[in-house]
C-alpha positions as CSV (number, residue, x, y, z in Angstrom):
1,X,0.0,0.0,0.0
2,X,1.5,3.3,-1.2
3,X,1.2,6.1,1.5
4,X,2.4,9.7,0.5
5,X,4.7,11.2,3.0
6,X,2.2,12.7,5.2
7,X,0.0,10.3,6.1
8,X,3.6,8.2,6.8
9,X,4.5,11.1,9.0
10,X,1.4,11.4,11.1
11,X,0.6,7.2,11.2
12,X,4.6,6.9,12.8
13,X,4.5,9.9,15.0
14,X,4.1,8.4,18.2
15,X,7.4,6.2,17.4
16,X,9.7,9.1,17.0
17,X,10.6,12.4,18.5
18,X,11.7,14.5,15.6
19,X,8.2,13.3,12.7
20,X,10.9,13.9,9.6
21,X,11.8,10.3,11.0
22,X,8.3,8.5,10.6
23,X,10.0,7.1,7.2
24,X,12.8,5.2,8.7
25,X,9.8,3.6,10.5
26,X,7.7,3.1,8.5
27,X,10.8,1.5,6.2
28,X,11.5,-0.9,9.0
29,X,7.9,-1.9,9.7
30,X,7.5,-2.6,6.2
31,X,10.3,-4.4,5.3
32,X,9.7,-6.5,8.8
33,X,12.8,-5.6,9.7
34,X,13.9,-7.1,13.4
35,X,16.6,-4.2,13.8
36,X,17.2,-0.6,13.5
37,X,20.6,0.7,13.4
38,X,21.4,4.4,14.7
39,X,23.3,6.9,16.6
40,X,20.7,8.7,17.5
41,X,19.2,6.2,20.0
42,X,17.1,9.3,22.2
43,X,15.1,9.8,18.3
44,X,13.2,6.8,19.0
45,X,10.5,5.1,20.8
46,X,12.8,2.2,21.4
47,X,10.2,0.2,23.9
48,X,7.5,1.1,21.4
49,X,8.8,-0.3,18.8
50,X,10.1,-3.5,20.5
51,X,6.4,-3.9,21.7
52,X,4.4,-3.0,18.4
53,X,6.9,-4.1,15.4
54,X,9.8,-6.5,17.1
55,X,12.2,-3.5,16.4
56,X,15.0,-3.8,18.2
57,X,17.4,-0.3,18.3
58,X,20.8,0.1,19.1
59,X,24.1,2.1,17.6
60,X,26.3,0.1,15.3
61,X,28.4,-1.1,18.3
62,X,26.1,-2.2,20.5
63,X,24.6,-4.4,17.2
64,X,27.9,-5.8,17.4
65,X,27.9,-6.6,20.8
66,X,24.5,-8.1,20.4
67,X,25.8,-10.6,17.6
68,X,28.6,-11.5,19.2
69,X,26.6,-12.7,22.4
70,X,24.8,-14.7,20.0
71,X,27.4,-16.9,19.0
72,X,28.0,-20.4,19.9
């Protein structure tokens, strides 16, 4: 479904603090990503979106971290 960057704006508000980022959201969501990767961590509703999409957010190094807990 094609949504002009408005409606994207508005619809991903409440997962952001700055709405110019409702796109990286609504990317994420879209593509059913499981992680967003930033440095600017305090931009997003980090709990939010671990509770309404499975979006994890961290920086670049602490995705790194996070993998390399994960291996065996």
């Amino acid at each position: 479904i094609k949504q002009n960057i408005s409606s994207i704006k508005v619809n991903y508000s409440s997962y952001v603090l700055d709405i110019n980022d409702g796109h990286i959201v609504a990317g994420a969501q879209s593509a059913k990503a499981d992680f967003l990767l930033t440095y600017n961590l305090k931009h997003y509703q980090a709990v939010k979106l671990k509770d309404d999409f499975h979006i994890y957010v961290f920086t670049p190094a602490l995705f790194l971290q996070y993998l390399r807990s994960q291996e065996v």
